[in-house]
C-alpha positions in Angstrom: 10.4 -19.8 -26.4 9.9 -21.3 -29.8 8.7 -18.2 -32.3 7.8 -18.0 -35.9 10.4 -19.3 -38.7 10.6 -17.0 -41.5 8.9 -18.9 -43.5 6.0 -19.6 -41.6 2.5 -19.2 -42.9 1.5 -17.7 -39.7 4.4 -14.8 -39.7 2.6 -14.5 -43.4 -0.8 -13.9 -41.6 0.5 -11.7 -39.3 2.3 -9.3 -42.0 -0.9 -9.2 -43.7 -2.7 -8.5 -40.5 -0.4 -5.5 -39.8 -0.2 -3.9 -43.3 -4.2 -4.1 -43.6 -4.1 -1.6 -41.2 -1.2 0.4 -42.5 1.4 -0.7 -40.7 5.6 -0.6 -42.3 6.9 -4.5 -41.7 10.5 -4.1 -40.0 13.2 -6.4 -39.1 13.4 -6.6 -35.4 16.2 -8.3 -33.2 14.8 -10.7 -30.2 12.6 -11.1 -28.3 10.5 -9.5 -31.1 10.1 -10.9 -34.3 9.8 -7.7 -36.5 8.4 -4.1 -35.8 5.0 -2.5 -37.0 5.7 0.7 -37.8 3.0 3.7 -39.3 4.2 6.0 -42.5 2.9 9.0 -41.0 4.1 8.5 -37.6 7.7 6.9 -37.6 8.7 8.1 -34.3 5.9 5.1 -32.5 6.6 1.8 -33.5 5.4 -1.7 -32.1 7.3 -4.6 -30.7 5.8 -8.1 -32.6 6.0 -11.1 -31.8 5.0 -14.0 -33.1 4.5 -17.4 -30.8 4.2 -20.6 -32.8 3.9 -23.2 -29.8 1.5 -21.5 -27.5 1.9 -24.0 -24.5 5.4 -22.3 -24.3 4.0 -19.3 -23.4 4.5 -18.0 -20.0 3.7 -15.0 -17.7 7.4 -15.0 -17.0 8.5 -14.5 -20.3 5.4 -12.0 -21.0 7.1 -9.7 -18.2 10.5 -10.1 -20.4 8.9 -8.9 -23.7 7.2 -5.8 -21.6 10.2 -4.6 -20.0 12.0 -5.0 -23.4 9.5 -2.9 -25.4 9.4 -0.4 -22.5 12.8 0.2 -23.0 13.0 0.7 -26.7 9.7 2.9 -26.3 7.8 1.0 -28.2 3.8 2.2 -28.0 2.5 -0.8 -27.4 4.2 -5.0 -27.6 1.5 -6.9 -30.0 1.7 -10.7 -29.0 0.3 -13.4 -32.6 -0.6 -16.9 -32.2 -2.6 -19.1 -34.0 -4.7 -20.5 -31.4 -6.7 -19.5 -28.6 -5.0 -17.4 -25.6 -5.1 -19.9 -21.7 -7.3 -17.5 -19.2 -4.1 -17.0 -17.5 -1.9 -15.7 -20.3 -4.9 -13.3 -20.6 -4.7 -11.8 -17.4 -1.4 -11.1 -17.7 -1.6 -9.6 -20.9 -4.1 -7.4 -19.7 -1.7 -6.3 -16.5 1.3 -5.6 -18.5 -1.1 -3.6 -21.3 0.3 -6.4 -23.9 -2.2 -6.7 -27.4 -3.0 -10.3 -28.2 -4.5 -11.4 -31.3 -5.2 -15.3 -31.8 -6.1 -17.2 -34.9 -9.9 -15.6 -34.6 -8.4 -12.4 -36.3 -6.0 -14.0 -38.0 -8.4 -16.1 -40.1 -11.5 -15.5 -42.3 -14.4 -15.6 -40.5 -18.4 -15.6 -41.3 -20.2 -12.2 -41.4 -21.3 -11.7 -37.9 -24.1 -10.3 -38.8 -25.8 -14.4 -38.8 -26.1 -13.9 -35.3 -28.0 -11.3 -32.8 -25.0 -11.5 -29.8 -21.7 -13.3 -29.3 -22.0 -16.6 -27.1 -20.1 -16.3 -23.8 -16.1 -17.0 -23.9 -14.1 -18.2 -21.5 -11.3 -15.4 -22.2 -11.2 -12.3 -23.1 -9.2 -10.5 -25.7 -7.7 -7.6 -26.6 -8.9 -4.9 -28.2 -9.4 -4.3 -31.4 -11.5 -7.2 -31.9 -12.7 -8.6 -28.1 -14.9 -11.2 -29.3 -14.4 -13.9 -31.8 -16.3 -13.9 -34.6 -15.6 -10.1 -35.6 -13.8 -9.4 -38.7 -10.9 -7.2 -38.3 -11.7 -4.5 -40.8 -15.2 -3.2 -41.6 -17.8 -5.0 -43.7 -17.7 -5.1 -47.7 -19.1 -1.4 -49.3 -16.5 0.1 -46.8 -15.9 3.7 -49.0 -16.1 7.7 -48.5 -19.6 8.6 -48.8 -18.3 12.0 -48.1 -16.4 14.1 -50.4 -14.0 14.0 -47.7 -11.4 10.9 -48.0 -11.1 8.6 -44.8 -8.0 9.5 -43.2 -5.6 6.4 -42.1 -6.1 5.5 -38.5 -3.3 7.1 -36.5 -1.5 5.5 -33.7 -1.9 7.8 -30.3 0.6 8.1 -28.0 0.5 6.6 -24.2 -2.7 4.4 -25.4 -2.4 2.2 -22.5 -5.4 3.2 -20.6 -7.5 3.3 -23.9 -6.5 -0.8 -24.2 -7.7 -0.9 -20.7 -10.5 0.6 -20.9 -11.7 -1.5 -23.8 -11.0 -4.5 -22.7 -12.9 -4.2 -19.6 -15.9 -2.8 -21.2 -15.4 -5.9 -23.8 -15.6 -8.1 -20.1 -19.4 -7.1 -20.3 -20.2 -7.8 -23.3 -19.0 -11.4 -23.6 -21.1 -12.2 -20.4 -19.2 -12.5 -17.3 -22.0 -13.0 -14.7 -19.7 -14.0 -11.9 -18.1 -11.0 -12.0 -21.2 -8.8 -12.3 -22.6 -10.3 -9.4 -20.0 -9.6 -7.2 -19.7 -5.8 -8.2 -23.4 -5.4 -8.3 -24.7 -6.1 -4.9 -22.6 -2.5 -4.5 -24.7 -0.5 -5.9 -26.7 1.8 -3.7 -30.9 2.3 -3.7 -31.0 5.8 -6.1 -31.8 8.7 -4.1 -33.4 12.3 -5.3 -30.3 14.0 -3.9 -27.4 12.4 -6.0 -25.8 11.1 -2.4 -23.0 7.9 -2.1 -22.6 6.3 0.7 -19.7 5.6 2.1 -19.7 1.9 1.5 -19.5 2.8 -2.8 -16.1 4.8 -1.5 -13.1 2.7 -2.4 -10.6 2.0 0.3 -7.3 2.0 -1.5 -7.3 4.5 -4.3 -4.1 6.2 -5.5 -4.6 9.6 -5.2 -2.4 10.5 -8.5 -4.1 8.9 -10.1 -7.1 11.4 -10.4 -6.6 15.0 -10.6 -10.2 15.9 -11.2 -12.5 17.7 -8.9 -15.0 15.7 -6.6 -18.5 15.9 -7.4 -20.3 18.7 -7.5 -23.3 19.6 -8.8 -22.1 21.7 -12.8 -25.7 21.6 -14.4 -26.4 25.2 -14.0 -28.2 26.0 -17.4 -30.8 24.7 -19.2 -28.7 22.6 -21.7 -26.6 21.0 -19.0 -29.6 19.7 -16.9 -31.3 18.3 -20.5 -28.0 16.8 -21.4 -27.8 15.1 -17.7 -31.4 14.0 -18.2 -31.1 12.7 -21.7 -27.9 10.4 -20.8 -28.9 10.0 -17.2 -25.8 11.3 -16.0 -27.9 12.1 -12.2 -28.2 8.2 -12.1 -24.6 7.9 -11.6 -24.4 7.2 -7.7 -20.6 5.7 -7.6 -18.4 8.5 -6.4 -15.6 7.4 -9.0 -18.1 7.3 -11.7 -19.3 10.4 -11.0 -16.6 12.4 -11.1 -16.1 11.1 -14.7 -19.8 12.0 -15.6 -19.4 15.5 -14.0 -16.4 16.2 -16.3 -18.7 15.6 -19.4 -21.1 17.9 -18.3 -18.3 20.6 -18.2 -17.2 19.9 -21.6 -20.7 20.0 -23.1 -21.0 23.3 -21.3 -17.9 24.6 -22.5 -16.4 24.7 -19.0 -13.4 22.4 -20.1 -12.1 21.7 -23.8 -11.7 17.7 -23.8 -12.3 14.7 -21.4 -9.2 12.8 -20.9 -9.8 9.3 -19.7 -6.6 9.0 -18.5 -7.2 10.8 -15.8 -10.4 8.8 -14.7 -7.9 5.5 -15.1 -9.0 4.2 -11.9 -12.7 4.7 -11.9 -12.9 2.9 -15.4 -10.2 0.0 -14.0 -12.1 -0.8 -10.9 -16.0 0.2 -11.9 -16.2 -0.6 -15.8 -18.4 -3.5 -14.3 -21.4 -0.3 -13.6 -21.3 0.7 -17.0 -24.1 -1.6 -18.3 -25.9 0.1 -15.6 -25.4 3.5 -17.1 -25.0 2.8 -21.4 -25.1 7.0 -22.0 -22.1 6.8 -19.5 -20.9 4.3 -21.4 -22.1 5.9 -24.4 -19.8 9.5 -24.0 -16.8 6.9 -23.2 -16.8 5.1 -26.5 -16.8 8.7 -28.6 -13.9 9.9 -26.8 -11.9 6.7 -27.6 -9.3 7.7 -30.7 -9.5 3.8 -32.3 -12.2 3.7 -35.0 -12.0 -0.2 -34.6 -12.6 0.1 -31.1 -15.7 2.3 -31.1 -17.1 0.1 -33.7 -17.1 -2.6 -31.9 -18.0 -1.4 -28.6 -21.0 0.6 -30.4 -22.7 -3.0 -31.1 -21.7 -4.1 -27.1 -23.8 -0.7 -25.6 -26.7 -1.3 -28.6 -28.5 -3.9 -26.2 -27.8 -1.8 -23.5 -29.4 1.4 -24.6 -32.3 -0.2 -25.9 -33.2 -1.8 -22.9 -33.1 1.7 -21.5 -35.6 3.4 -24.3 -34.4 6.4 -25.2 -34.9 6.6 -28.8 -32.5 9.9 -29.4 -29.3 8.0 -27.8 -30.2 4.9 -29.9 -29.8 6.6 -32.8 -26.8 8.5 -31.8 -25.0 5.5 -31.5 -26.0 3.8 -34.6 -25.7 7.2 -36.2 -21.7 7.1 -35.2 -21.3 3.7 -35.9 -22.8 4.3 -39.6 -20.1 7.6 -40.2 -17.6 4.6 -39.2 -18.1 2.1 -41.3 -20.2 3.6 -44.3 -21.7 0.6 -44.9 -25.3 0.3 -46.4 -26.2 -1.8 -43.5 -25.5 1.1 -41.1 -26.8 3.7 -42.7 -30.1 2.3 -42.9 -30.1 1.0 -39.4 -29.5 4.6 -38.7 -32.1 5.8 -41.0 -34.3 3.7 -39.0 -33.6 4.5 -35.8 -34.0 8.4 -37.2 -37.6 7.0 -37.5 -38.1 6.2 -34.3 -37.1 8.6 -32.7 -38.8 11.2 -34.8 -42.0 9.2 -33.8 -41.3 9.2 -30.2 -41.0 12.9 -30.3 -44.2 14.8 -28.4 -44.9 18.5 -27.6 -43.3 18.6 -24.3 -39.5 17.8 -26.1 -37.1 21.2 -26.0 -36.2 21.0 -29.8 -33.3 23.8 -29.1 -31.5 20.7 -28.3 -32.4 18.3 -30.8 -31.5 20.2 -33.7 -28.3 18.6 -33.8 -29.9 15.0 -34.2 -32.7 16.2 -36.6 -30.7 18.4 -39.0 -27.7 19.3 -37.5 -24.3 17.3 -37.8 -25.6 14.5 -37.3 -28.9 15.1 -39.3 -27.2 16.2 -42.2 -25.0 12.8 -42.5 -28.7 11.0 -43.0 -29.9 14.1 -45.4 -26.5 13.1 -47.7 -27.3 9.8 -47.7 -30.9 9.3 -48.0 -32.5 12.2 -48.1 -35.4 10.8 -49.1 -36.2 8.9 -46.0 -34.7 11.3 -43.9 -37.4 14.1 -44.9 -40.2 11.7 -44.8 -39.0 10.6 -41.3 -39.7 14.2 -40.5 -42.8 15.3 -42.0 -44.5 12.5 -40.6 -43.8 13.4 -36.8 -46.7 15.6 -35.3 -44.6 17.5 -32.8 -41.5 18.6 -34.3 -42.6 22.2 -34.7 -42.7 23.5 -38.6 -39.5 26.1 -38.1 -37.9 22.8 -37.4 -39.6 20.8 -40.6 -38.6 24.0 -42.7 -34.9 23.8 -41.2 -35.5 20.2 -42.4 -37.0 20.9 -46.1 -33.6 22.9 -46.5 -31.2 19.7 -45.7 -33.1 18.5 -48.3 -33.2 20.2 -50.7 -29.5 21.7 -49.9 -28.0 18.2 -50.6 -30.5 17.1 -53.7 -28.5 20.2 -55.2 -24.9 19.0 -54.5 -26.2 15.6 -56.0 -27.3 17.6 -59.3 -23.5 20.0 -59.4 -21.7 17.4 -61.2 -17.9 18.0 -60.6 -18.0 21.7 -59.9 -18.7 23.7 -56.4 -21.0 26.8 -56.4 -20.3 29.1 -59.5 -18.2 26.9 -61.2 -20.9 24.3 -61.9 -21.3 22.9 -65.4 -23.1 24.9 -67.5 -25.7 21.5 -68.1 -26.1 20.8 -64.8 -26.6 24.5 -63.4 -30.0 24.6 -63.7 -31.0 21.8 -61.9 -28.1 23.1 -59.5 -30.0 26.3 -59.0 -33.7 24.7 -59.2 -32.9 23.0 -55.9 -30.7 25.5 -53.9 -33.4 27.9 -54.5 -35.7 25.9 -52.7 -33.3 25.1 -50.2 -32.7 29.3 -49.7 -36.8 29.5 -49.6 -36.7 26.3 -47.0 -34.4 28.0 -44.7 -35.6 31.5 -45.0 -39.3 30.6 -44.1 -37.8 28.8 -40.9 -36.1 31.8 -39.9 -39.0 33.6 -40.1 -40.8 31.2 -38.4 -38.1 31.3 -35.6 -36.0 34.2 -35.9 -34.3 33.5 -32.0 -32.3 30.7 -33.5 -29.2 30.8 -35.1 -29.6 27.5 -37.5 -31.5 29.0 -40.3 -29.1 31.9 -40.7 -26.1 29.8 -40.5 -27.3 27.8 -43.2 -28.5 31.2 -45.3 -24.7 32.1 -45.2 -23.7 29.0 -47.4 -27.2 28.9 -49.6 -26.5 32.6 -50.5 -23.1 32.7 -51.3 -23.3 29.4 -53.8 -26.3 30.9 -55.0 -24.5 34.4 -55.6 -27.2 36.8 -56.4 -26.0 39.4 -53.5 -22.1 39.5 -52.7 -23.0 41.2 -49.6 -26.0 38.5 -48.6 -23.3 36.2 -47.1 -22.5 39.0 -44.5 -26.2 39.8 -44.1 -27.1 36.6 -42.6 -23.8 36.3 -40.7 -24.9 39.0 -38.6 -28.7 37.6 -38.2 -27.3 34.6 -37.2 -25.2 36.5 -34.4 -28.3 38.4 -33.5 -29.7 35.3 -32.4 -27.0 33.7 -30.8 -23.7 36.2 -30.5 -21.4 33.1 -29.9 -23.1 30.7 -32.1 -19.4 29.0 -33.7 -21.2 27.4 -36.4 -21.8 30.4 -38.0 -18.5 32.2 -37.5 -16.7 28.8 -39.2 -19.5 29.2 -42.0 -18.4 32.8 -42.7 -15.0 32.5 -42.5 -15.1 29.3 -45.2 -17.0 32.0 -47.9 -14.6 34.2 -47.0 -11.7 31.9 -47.9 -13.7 30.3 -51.1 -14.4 34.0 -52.4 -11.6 35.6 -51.8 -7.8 35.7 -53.3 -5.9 37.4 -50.7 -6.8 35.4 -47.2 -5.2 38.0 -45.4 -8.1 40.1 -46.0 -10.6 37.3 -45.1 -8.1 37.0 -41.9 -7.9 40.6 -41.0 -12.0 41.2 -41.6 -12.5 38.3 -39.1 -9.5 39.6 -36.7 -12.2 43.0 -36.1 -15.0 40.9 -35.3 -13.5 38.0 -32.9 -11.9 40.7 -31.1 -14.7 42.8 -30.2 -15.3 44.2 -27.0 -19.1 42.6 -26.8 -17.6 39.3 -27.4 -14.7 39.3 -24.9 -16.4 36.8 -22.4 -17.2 34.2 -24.6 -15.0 31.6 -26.9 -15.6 33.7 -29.7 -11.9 35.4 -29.3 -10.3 32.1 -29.1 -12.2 31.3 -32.8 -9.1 33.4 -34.3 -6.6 31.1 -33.6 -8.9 28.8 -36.4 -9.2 31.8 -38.8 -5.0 31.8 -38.7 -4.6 28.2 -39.1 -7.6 27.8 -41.8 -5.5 30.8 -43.6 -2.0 29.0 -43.1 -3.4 25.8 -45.1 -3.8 27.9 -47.6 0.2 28.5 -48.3 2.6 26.3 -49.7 4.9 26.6 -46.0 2.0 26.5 -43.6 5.1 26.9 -40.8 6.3 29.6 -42.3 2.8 31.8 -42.7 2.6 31.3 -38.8 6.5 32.4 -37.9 5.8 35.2 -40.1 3.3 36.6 -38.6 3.1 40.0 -37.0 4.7 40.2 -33.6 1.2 41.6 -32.9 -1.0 39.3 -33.8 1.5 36.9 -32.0 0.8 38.8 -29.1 -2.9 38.9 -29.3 -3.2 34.7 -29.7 -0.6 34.4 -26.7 -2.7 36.8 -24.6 -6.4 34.7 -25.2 -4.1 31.7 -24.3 -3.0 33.1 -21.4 -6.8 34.5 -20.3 -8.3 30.6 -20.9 -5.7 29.7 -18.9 -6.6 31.8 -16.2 -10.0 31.2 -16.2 -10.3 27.8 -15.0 -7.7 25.7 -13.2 -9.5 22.1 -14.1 -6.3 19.6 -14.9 -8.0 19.0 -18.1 -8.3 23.0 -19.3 -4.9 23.4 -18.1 -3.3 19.8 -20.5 -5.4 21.1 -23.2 -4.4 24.9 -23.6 -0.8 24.5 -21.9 0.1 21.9 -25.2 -1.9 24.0 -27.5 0.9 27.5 -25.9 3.6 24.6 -26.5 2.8 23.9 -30.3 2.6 27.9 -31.0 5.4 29.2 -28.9 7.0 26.8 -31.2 5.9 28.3 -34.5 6.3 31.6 -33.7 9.9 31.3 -32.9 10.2 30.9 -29.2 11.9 27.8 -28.6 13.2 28.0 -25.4 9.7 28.6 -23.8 8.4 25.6 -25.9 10.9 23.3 -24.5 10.2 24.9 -21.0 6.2 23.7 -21.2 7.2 20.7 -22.9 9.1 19.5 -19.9 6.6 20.7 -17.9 3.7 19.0 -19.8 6.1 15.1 -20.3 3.5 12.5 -21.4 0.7 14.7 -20.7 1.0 16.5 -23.6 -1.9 16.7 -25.6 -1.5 16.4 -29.5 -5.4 17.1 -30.3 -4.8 20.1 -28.9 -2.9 21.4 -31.5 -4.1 19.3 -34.3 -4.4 22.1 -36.9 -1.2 23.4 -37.1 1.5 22.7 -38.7 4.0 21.4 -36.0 4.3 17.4 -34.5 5.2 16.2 -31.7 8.5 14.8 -32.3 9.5 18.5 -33.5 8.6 19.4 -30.3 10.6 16.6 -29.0 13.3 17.2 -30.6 13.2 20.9 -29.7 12.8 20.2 -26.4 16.0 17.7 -26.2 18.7 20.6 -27.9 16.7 23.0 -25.6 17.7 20.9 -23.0 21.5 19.6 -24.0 24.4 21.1 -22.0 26.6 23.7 -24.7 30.3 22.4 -25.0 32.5 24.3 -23.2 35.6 25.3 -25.1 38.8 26.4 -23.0 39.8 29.7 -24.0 43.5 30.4 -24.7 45.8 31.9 -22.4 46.8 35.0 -22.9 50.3 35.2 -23.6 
């Protein structure tokens, strides 16, 4: 196998491929050429290797370099050539989960945006950049919009299925008709009752491979059958399909924490070929994928899709996440005008309790930063969206014009010469959102946003509190505005343990016992432990107590619902605090139980990794050394 020299301008490309995105260059010995390894994350590295004569290449020598990352435990073997990939070598790349990245990423390229869709290829490859003609990191005016900074992508561990998954969903998009053809003559005539047939049934599927329920019918309330109709989840005939689209209507009802594809491996290996058929499907997919690059790009393949389809409010949720991506001007206004749209589309018969999100919640308020301008006008000019809504609206508005006139301080601590202006627009904003609360006084979004509004504004100490409480009146597990309080808790106050132990009374009130309110305090601890300069430390010294309490709701959410998914997410969540608060032996227990299905989103906030869990759960593990004792004389 003939591989790069060291001087070779491709191993130069491929250095500055890999520390573009972040990436330590380390000496490796063969069959890899060097290692890719991330700052933040020393413990997963990446086998490289670089071919310079790609008619050398063969599958034989692609099952070598596998087996030989597997057993270093590498996270994934990354294969750089400076040509195009032979069909072959790209099937077998795809079978052994093997990254390749040809001279198409390697090189510059024109700005894709010259043309509408990417002519048909004859191979396809790997993710992060499927098609040719991508560049491999985002478009010029890439930049924090945001106060917040743009965190570094972080590699995930076991992303094997994730490569999959995007590969195959890349198979769409670079028009393989044969294929389609073949899978689509399976689909079955829709029926009212959501029935398969037993012809859609596949004959030889592993059953380890997924733990999740079969399908049953989970829209019970209101917002699960809108949130089935708006991304046509009831469409979804394929049994294997379905079972994945089920377990997104739990999460959006609360029922489970997460979706892990993983566990729906199969169903996106053998049916990824449906998913044109069903873009929202497709849609929920791309969000849970943890690769920016790879949501970026797949956000332009289900575009077409979705249009085709007509719904207005998922259009613009996926240009909406594609423009918090990239940040580029480009985006932003193709998400502005999609926000147009689908404000237009809008007519009397629309539930707006669920559209708050897209018209002034999270996602709302990203268009509201960045043109608020055309965001407002996109609202006024809709003759449906009821005026509690338009107020709600008029707030956003007016809430971020203010921020834009603060200058460098927050709140009280503006500067004295732009306080007025500061001021002049927040108290329009307070006026905004008070008149929709007044208009509406059964929803919990005006009140939520009074919290903030009243405590930069400061006129009352005790306003902040007021509205907290009409905010639960509406809604008594409304999150947003327990997260809301807690933050002008933290702001306001110089002891956090007092914010802590004034939230402590509330979360753990009886009248709140049977919803996810009491979980909430396991957030108020960790929001307080960010605070200190050993964020460990706060949480081992915590009362045995209040240790107690946070193990007992872990235990109850436990107990409440045996979906595999519940169980991964709050079983590594028990393994990261057992952890902090001393118990190492249970830790390491759980971790062994948990192996590679341990979760690290689940514990995300505090201050504990996984390799000190691995490494906990290794001396846990190791036999003591038996020493002989003396004889006695």
């Amino acid at each position: 196998m003939s591989v790069s020299a060291a001087d070779s301008p491709l191993l130069h490309s491929v250095r500055q491929y890999l520390e573009q995105r972040g990436m330590e260059v380390l000496p490796a010995s063969a069959p890899f050429t060097f290692l890719g390894r991330y700052p933040n994350n020393p413990s997963a590295s990446q086998g490289v290797c670089v071919v310079e004569s790609i008619g050398d290449l063969t599958p034989e020598w692609m099952e070598e370099i596998a087996g030989a990352g597997a057993a270093s435990g590498f996270e994934r073997v990354l294969l750089f050539a400076n040509a195009f990939f032979p069909a072959g070598i790209t099937q077998k790349a795809f079978q052994l989960c093997i990254s390749l990245i040809d001279q198409s990423e390697l090189q510059g390229l024109p700005d894709k945006t010259t043309r509408k869709s990417p002519p048909p290829l004859p191979v396809v490859h790997h993710n992060p950049l499927p098609v040719a003609g991508m560049p491999a990191l985002p478009p010029p005016g890439y930049g924090p919009v945001v106060p917040a900074p743009v965190p570094p992508k972080r590699p995930k561990p076991k992303r094997s299925f994730i490569g999959q998954t995007c590969i195959l969903i890349g198979a769409i998009w670079i028009g393989n008709a044969s294929i389609r053809s073949v899978m689509r003559h399976a689909a079955e005539q829709r029926a009212k009752n959501g029935s398969v047939s037993a012809a859609s049934e596949p004959t030889a599927r592993p059953k380890s491979v997924d733990a999740s329920p079969a399908p049953v019918s989970v829209a019970k309330s209101a917002g699960a059958r809108d949130f089935q109709k708006r991304y046509r989840l009831d469409e979804v005939r394929q049994v294997e399909l379905r079972r994945l689209a089920d377990d997104f209507v739990r999460k959006h009802e609360g029922l489970i924490p997460k979706v892990y594809l993983d566990t729906h491996r199969y169903a996106l290996d053998q049916y990824f070929k449906e998913l044109d058929q069903h873009p929202g499907l497709a849609l929920l997919i791309i969000a849970e994928l943890p690769d920016p690059s790879e949501r970026q790009l797949l956000y332009d393949w289900v575009m077409p899709h979705l249009e085709a389809q007509g719904d207005p409010v998922l259009i613009f949720r996926a240009k909406h996440a594609k423009a918090s991506l990239t940040k580029s001007l480009k985006d932003n206004n193709a998400a502005l005008e999609s926000y147009t749209r689908m404000t237009e589309s809008f007519s009397g018969r629309d539930d707006y309790e669920f559209l708050v999100e897209d018209l002034s919640g999270v996602r709302g308020r990203y268009l509201f930063r960045n043109d608020p301008e055309g965001a407002l006008t996109a609202v006024e000019a809709s003759r449906h969206i009821p005026e509690w809504l338009k107020q709600l609206c008029r707030g956003e508005y007016h809430y971020h014009l203010a921020w834009g006139k603060q200058g460098a301080g927050t709140g009280n601590s503006v500067p004295a010469s732009n306080r007025e202006a500061y001021l002049a627009e927040m108290s329009l904003a307070e006026a905004a959102f008070l008149e929709s609360w007044k208009l509406n006084p059964h929803q919990p979004h005006s009140a939520t946003r009074m919290i903030t509004v009243s405590d930069q504004i400061g006129r009352h100490p005790e306003d902040p509190l007021h509205w907290f409480e009409k905010a639960l009146t509406a809604q008594l597990d409304h999150l947003p505005a327990y997260e809301t309080y807690l933050n002008c808790l933290l702001a306001s106050s110089k002891d956090p343990g007092a914010a802590v132990r004034q939230l402590e009374k509330i979360c753990l009130h009886p009248h709140v016992a049977r919803t996810d309110v009491p979980f909430f305090l396991i957030d108020v601890y960790a929001n307080a432990g960010m605070r200190e300069l050993n964020p460990a430390a706060y949480w081992k010294g915590l009362e045995a107590e209040n240790q107690q309490e946070i193990l007992a709701l872990l235990e109850k959410k436990l107990a409440t619902n045996d979906h595999p998914a519940h169980q991964r997410y709050y079983l590594s969540l028990k393994t990261a605090l057992l952890y902090l608060f001393g118990d190492h032996h249970g830790s390491s227990q759980l971790y062994g139980k948990l192996g590679d299905k341990l979760d690290r989103g689940a514990y995300a906030k505090l201050p504990v990794s996984a390799r000190d869990l691995e490494l906990n759960g290794s001396i846990i593990k190791r036999p003591k050394s038996t020493v002989k004792s003396k004889p006695q004389a």
